[in-house]
C-alpha positions as CSV (number, residue, x, y, z in Angstrom):
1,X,14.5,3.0,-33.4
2,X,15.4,-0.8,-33.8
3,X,14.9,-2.7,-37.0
4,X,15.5,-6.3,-37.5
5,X,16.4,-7.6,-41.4
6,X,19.5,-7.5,-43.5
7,X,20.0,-5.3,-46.5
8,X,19.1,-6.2,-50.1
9,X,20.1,-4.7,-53.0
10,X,17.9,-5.5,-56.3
11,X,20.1,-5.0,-59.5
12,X,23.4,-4.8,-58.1
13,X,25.1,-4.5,-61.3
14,X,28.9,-4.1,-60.7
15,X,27.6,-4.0,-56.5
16,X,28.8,0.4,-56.4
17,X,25.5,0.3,-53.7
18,X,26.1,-3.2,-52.3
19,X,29.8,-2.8,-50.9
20,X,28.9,0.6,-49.8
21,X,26.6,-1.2,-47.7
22,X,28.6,-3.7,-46.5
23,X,31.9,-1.8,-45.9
24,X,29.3,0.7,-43.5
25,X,28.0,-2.7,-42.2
26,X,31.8,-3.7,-41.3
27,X,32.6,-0.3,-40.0
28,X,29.5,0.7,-37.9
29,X,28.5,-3.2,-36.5
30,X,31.8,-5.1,-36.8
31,X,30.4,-7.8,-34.6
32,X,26.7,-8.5,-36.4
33,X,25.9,-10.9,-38.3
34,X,23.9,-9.0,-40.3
35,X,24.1,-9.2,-44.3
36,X,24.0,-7.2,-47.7
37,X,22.2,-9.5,-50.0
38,X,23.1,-8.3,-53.7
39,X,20.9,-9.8,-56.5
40,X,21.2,-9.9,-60.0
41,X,21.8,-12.0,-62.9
42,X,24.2,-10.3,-65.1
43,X,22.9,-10.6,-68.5
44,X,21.9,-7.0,-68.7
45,X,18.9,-5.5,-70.3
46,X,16.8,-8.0,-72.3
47,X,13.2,-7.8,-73.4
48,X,12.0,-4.2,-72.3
49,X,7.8,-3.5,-71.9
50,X,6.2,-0.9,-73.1
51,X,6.7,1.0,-69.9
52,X,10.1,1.1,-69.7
53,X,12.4,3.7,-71.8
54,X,13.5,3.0,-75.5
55,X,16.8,4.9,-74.4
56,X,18.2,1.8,-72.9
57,X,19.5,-0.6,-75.4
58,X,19.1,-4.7,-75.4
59,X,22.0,-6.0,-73.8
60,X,22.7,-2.7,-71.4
61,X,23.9,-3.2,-68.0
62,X,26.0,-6.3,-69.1
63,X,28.8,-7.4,-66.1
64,X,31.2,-10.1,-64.8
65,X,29.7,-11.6,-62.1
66,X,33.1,-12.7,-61.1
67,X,34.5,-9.5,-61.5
68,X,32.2,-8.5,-58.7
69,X,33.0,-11.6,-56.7
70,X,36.6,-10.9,-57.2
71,X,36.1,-7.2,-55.8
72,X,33.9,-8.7,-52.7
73,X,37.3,-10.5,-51.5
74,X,40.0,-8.1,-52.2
75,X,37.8,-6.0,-49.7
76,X,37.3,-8.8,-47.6
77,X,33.8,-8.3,-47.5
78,X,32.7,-12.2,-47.8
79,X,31.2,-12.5,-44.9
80,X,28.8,-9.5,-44.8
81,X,28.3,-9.8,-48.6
82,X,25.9,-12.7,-50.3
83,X,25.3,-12.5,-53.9
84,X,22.8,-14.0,-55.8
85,X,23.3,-14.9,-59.2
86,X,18.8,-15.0,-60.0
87,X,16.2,-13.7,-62.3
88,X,14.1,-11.7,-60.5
89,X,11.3,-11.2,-62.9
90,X,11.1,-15.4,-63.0
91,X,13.2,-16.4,-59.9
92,X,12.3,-14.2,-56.9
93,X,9.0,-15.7,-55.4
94,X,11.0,-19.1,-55.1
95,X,14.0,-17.6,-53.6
96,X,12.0,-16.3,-50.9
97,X,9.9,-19.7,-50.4
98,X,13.4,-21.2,-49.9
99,X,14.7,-18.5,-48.1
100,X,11.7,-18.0,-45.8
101,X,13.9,-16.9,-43.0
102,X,15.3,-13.8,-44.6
103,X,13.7,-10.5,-43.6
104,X,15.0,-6.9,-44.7
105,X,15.5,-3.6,-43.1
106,X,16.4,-1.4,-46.1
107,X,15.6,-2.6,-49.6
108,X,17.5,-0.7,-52.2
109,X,16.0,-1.1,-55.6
110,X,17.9,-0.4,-58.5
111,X,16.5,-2.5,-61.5
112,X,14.8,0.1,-63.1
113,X,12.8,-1.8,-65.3
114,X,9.2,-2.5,-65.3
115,X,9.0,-6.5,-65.2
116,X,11.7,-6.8,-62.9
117,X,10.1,-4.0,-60.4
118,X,6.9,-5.6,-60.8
119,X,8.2,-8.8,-60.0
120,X,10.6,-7.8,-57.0
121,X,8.6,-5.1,-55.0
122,X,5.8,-7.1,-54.1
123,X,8.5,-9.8,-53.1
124,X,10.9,-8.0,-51.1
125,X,8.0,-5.8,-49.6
126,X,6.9,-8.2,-47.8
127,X,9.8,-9.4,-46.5
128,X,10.4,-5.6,-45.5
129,X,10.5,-5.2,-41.5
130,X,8.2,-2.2,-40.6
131,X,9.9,0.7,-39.9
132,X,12.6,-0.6,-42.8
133,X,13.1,1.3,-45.8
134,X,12.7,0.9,-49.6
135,X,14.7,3.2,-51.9
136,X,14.4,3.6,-55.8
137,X,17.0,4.6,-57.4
138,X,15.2,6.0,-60.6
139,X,12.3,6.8,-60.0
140,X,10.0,9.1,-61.9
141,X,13.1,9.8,-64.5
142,X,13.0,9.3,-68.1
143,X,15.6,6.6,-68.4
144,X,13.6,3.9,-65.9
145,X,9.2,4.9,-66.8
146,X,9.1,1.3,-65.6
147,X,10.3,1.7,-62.3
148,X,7.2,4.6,-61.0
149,X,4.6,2.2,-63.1
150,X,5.3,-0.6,-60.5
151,X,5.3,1.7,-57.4
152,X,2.2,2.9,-58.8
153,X,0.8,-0.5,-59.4
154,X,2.3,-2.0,-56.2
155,X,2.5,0.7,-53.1
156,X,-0.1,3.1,-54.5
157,X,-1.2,3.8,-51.0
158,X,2.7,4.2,-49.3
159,X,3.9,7.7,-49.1
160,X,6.9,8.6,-51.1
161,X,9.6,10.4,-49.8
162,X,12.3,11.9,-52.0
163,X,16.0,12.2,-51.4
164,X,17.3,16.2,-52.3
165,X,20.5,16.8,-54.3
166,X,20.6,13.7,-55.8
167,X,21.6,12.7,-58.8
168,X,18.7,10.6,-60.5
169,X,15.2,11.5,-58.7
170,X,15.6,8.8,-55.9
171,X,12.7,8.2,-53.6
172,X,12.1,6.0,-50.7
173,X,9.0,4.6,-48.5
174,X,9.2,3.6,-44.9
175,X,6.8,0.6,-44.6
176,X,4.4,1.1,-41.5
């Protein structure tokens, strides 16, 4: 089956899922111009809501953006790679006005956090190609309540798939 869209990774943290992506992008379609688009804002945890879990501490989940940066060219992964330095709980909607030409075929979401997932899954859903995929990385798992409250609030209706033997519960939807 053929899906059109890049790849986006929501909370890409020190960018473990991102460069996977891109170095399989490299190897398996060395002549696309398809991209990983990595965003985060590397401040790390702030304000938590109620829904999320107490067991993350303010301040968690602090990186160097240009540490990751610096790791994207030693692996010569520049061109594939496009980080975005943005706030999705505040940012996101305007990033995708001004990027209305960016459409995804797997969206991997590893925020975690209630306000960001509530802010970023409506966004990057609809920018999902049908037949593309969503993944959560923590879903239904104590550390991240926040993450299921905004599937539950957001894809209520969308069929959850998990993946086995993995480490955190992961799930994933395939949008229709």
């Amino acid at each position: 089956q053929c899906i059109s869209g890049h790849n986006a990774d929501g909370g890409t943290y020190k960018g473990a899922s991102a460069l996977l992506f891109a170095k399989l992008m490299k190897i398996h379609n060395p002549e696309s111009l398809w991209q990983v688009h990595g965003f985060d804002w590397f401040k790390g945890t702030q304000k938590l809501s109620d829904n999320d879990s107490k067991y993350t501490p303010e301040g968690g989940y602090t990186t160097s953006e240009k540490l990751l940066i610096d790791l994207v060219e030693k692996q010569n992964l520049s061109s594939i790679f496009r980080l975005h330095n943005i706030d999705l709980v505040n940012e996101i909607d305007n990033f995708m006005l001004v990027n209305s030409h960016l459409q995804f075929r797997l969206v991997f979401m590893d925020a975690g956090f209630f306000n960001v997932m509530d802010a970023a899954i409506p966004a990057f859903w609809d920018r999902l190609s049908p037949g593309g995929i969503m993944v959560f990385d923590q879903l239904i798992h104590e550390f991240a309540p926040g993450e299921i409250s905004a599937v539950r609030k957001h894809l209520k209706n969308e069929r959850l798939c998990t993946l086995p033997n993995s480490w955190m519960p992961n799930a994933y939807i395939v949008k229709s």
